[in-house]
N, C-alpha and C positions, 0 to 999 in steps of 0.2 A: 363694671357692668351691672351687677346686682350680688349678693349676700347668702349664696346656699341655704344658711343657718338666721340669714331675718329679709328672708326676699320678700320687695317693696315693685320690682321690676320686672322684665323678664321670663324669670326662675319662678317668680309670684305665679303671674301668667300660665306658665308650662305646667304646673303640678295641678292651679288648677283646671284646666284641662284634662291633665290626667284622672282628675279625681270625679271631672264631669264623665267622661269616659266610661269609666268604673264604676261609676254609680256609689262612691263611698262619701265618708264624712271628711277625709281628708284623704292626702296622697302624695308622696314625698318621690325624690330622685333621690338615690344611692349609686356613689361611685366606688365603693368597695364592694360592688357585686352582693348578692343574695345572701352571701356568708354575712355579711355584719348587719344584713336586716332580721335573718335570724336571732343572731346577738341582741341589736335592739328589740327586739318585740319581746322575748324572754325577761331581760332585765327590765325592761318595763311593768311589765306584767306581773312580776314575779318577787318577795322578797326573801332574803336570807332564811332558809328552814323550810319553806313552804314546800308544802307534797304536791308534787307535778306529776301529772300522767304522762309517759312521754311511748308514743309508736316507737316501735323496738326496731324495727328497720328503720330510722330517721340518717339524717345526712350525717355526717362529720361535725359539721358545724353547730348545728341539736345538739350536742355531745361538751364542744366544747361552749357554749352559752351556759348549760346547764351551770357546766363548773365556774364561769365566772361570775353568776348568779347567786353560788352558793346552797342550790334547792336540793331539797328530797326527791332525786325520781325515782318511780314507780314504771319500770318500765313492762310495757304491756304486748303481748306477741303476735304477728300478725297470722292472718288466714297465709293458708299456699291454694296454691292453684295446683290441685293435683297433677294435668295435665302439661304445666310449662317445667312447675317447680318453683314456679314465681312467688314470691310474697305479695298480697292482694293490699293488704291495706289490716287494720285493729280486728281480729279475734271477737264477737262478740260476747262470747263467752267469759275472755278475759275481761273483756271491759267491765261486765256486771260483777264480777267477780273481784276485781278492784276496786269498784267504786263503793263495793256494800264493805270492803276492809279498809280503805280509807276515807273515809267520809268527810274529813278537815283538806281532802286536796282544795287546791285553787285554781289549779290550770289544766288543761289538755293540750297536748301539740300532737297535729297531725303532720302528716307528709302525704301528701293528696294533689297531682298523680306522683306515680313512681315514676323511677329513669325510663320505665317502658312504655309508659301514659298509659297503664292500668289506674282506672278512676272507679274505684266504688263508692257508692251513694251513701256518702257519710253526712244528709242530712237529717235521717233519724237521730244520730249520736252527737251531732249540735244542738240538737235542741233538747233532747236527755242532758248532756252537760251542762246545758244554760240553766234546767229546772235546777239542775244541784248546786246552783252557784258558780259555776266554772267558769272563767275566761278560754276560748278557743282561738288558739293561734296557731295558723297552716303555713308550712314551708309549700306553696304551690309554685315552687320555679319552673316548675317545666310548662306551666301553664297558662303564661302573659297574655292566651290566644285564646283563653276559654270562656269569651264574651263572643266568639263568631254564631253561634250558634248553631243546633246539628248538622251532621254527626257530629262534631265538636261536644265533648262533657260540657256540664256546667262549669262554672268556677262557685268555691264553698263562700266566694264573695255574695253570689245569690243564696246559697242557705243559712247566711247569719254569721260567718264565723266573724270573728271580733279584730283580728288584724292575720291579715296575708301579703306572705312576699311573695313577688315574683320574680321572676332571673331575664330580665327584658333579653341582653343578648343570646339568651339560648334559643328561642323560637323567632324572636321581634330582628329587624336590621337594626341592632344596636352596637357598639362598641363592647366587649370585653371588659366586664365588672360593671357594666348599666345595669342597674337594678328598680325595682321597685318596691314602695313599702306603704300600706295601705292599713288605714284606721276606718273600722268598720261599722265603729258602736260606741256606746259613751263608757262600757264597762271597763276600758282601760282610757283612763285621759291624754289625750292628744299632745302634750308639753308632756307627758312623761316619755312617750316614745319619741319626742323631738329630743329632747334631754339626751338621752342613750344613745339615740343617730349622731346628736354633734361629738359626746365623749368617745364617742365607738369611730369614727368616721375621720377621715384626713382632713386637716382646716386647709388645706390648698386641693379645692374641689376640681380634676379636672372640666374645664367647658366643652371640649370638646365631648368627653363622653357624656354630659350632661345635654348636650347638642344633639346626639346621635339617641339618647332617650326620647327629646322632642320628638325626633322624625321618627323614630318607634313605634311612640303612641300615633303619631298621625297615619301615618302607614296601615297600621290594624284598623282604628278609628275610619277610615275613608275607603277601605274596602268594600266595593259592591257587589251585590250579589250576581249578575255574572262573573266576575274574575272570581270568587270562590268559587262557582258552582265550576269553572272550567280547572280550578286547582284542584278539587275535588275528583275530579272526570281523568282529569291527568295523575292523579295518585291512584286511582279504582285500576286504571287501565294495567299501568307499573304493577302494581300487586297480581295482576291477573296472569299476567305475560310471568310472574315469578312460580307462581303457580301451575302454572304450564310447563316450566322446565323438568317435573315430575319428581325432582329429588328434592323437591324445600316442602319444611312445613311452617308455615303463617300464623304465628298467633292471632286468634279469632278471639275478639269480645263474649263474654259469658252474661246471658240472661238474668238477670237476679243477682248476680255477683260480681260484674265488675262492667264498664264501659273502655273503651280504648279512646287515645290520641290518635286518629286517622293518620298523621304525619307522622307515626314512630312506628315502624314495621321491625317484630319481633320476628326471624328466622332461625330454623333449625334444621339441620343436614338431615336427611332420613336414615343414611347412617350411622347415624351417633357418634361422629365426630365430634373433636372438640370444637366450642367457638374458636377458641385463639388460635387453632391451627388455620382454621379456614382463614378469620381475617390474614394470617399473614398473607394467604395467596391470595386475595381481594386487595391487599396492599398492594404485591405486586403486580394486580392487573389494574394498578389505577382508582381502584375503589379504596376512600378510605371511611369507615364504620364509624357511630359513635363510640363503641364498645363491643367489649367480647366478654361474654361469661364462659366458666362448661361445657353449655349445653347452646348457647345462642349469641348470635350478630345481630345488633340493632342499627339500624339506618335508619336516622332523622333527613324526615325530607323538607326541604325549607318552603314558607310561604309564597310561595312563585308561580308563574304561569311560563317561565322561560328553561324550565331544567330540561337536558336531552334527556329523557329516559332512553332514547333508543342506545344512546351509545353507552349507558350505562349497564342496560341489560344483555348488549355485548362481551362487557366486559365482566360480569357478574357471570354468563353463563360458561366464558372461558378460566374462570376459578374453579369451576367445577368440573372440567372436563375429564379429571384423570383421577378422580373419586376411587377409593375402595372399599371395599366392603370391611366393617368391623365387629366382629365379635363382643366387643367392650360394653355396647349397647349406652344408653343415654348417658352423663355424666351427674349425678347427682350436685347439686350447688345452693340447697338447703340447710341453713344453721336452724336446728330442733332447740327450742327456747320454752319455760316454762310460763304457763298463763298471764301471771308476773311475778318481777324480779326486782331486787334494789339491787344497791350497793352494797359489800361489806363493809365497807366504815366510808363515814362522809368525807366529802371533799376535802375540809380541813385538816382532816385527822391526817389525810393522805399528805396532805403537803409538807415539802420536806423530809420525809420517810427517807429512809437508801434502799438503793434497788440492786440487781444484781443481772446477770443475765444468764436465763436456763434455755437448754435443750426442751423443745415440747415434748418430749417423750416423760419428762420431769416433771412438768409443770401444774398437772392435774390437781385440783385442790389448792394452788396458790394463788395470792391476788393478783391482776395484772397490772403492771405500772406503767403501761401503755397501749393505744388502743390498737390493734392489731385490723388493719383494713387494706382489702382488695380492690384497687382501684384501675380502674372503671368498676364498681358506680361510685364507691369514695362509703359507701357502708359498713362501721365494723361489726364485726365480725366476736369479735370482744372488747371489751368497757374497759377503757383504767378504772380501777375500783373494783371492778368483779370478779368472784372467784373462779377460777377457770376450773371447765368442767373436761368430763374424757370424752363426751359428744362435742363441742366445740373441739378440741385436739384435731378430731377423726376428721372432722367436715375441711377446715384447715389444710389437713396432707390433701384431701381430695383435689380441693382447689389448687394448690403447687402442685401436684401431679396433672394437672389438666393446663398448668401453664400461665396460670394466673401471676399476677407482680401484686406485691403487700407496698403499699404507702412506709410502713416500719420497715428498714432494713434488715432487724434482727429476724423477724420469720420468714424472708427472701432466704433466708441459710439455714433454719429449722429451729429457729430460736426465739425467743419472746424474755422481754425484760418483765422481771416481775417484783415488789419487793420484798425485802428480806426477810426470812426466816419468825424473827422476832416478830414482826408485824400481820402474820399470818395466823 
């Protein structure tokens, strides 16, 4: 039918579409999901040694890109949201702060929005990176939909950033690992990102998900403004009627410091419950969550004008019936991180090392040999390569006593691989 990797047909067709769409210089399908568009725009952009600014809450996947990339990062801390606990987005402080200590970086990556569609206006800090020479590359998977226009954020595809992926099946009706992958400028050439999409990427492209990208972008793309404004009308209502039940509190968008994804409603027990307790009994009435932190339950609501809310707020309000009061008060689920940080030895040095596996109560001051993340949102928590500190420890038990699951199986049991001695 056509060539993923030199479509003449098609797949020619489909992307450019997509890229009409997007408004970009170019615009690819990925069928290994956002994780390996990640990958490609990194190695693209990036070569062996090069100092990377990297947001310190970034996915899993920022993480491991970095390492097969070979770079320096400079990982840089994000703001919180006093009042969620949330991490907002880059520290401005850090960033200045960074950028006047490494002035030879070459890259920034952001993560803009977060899992919660906190969207802060990081177009002052693209266009400050462009004057320093930076390339800007944004992991925006949660935000395939932020071309609708308000309330909808922007996409940093409008403020310049230079290549952005999107996670098509997480907002978009796409198939599971639809992705897309977007070149936005000439700062990184177009064949170098195609280069890393095909090495990065399966040479037996599913079609069907590549199919279901199609109807993706058309679906967003042929959205009229009735059926948004009634999707809209239909999500105001559901939040209100949540609201109403007197014991939730609703993350609300902050003036000057952050914009929300309308379709990602952040809740919290008044309480002070944990999240994972409650989802469980949301599970059992039927509701099932994107995630649970702590302190909070996230429900993504999808691009629809067909979802019942009513019978969902039935069953939302019988999760809650037999509520108690708690003492415990909020759950803390903040890692306190310094303005910025490296690595203690580079990637390479790391490789092949031997490791060992300690108790966290040990572990203070050693390097870790794996990255230690709570998933849902898939964020670690600690860096292979970084020395572990006794505020990460602390934050750690918080999270396993709150009922959190680690991706590592070793701190599911109180434990963390870290490597040896010698290499310390």
């Amino acid at each position: 039918m056509d060539d993923l990797y030199h479509p003449t047909g098609i797949l020619c067709e489909g992307e450019a579409l997509l890229s009409d769409y997007y408004g970009t210089r170019s615009s690819y399908f990925l069928v290994n999901g956002s994780t390996v568009g990640n990958m490609a725009m990194v190695m693209a952009a990036c070569s062996p040694g090069d100092v990377v600014f990297v947001q310190r809450d970034c996915h899993k996947s920022i993480f491991n890109a970095l390492k097969l990339a070979d770079v320096r990062p400079i990982f840089l801390a994000p703001s919180v949201d006093p009042e969620s606990g949330l991490a907002e987005g880059i520290d401005q402080g850090a960033w200045r702060a960074a950028i006047d200590r490494f002035p030879q970086a070459r890259a920034l990556i952001l993560t803009y929005p977060n899992y919660y569609g906190m969207a802060p206006d990081v177009s002052g800090l693209i266009r400050e990176a462009h004057i320093h020479g930076l390339s800007v590359l944004v992991d925006e998977a949660h935000g395939p939909h932020f071309r609708m226009g308000p309330p909808v954020p922007p996409s940093t595809l409008n403020m310049g950033a230079d290549i952005v992926v999107h996670s098509a099946h997480k907002m978009l009706p796409a198939m599971t690992m639809g992705a897309f992958l977007h070149v936005n400028s000439l700062r990184v050439p177009a064949e170098k990102v195609e280069g890393a999409r095909e090495m990065l990427q399966t040479s037996s492209p599913s079609y069907a998900i590549m199919a279901s990208l199609d109807l993706a972008r058309h679906y967003i793309a042929t959205l009229n403004q009735d059926e948004r404004e009634k999707m809209l009308a239909g999500r105001d209502a559901f939040v209100m009627a949540l609201k109403n039940m007197g014991r939730l509190k609703v993350l609300e968008q902050k003036e000057g410091r952050f914009q929300l994804d309308p379709f990602k409603i952040t809740l919290e027990l008044e309480n002070g419950e944990s999240g994972f307790d409650w989802q469980k009994r949301l599970i059992a009435a039927g509701i099932y969550p994107e995630l649970a932190d702590p302190r909070h339950v996230l429900f993504v609501l999808g691009l629809s004008n067909r979802i019942d809310y009513g019978r969902a707020l039935k069953r939302i309000a019988g999760s809650l019936g037999d509520l108690k009061k708690t003492t415990a008060g909020p759950q803390s689920q903040s890692f306190s991180f310094p303005q910025y940080s490296t690595l203690a030895l580079a990637y390479r040095t790391l490789q092949g090392m031997d490791t060992e596996e300690a108790d966290l109560a040990d572990a203070a001051g050693r390097i870790a040999a794996e990255h230690v993340v709570p998933y849902p949102p898939g964020i670690p928590a600690v860096i292979q390569g970084e020395r572990i500190t006794e505020q990460q420890i602390a934050a750690i038990r918080r999270w396993r006593r709150s009922g959190a699951v680690f991706q590592n199986e070793s701190t599911n049991h109180g434990k963390i691989i870290i490597y040896r001695a010698g290499a310390s």
